[in-house]
N, C-alpha and C positions, 0 to 999 in steps of 0.2 A: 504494500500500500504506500502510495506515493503521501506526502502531507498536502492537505488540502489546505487553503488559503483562509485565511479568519480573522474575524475581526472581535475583540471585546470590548466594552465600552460600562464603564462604573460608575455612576451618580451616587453620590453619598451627601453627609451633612457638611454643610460651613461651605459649598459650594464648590466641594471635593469632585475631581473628575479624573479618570483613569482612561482612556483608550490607548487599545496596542493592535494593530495589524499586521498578519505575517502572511506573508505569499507562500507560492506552494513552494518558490525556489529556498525558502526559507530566512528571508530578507525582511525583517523589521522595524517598523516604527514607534516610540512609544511617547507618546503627551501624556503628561498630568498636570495636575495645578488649575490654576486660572485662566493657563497659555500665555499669562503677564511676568510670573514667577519663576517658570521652568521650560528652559530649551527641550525642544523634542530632543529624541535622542535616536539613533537609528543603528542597524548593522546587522548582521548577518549572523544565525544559530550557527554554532559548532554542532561537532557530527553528533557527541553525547545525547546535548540535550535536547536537538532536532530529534532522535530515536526518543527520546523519552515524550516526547509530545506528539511524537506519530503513533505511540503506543495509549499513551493515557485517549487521545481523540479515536482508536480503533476500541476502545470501551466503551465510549462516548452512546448510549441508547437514542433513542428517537428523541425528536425536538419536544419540547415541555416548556408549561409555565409554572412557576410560584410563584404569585405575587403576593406580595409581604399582609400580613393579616393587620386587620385595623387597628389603628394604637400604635404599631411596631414602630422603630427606628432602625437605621442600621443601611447599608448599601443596596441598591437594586441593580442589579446585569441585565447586560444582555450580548450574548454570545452568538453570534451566526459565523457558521462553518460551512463549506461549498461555495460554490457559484454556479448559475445557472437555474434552469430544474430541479436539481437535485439538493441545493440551499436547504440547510435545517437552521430553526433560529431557536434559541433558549431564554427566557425573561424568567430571572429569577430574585429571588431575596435572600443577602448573604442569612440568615435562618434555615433556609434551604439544603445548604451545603451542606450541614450534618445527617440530613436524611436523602444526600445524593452522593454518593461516592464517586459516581465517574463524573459528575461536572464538580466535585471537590480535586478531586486529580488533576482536570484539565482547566483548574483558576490555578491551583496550586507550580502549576508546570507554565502556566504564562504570566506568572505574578515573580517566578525564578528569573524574567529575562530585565 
């Protein structure tokens, strides 16, 4: 399985914001901040951890939502993997990730870059 290209994107509190983009060639981008505060930063996965995130996104199940229950606080994602047709998207609530292993794996493995 080759890595599919993907994009994640974290809205949190205080106007917290994470997106990372990685192509299939394995070539990333990553903003956080305000975009006022933090230069993106960019470059290219080594071989390790490219295998380790073509592994965690090959456990990856069907596209799903959580959205964070009323009252909550805490970050909300959203994960879309693919291009094309075959695009799966994921909208969840960091809450979530203790009752999803594989999209705990595959924040866990793009939160490494």
């Amino acid at each position: 399985m080759s890595l599919l290209p993907l994009s994640y994107r974290v809205v949190g509190q205080d106007d917290f914001m994470l997106e990372i983009s990685v192509s299939a060639a394995g070539e990333y981008v990553v903003n956080t901040g305000d975009y006022a505060s933090h230069t993106p930063r960019q470059g290219l996965l080594k071989g390790e951890h490219m295998a380790q995130l073509m592994a965690a996104l090959e456990q990856l199940g069907e596209a799903r939502e959580h959205p964070a229950p009323e009252g909550t606080s805490g970050f909300v994602a959203e994960l879309v993997v693919g291009s094309g047709p075959g695009t799966r998207v994921y909208h969840f609530w960091e809450g979530a990730l203790d009752e999803e292993p594989d999209l705990k794996s595959i924040v866990h493995q793009l939160d490494l870059i």
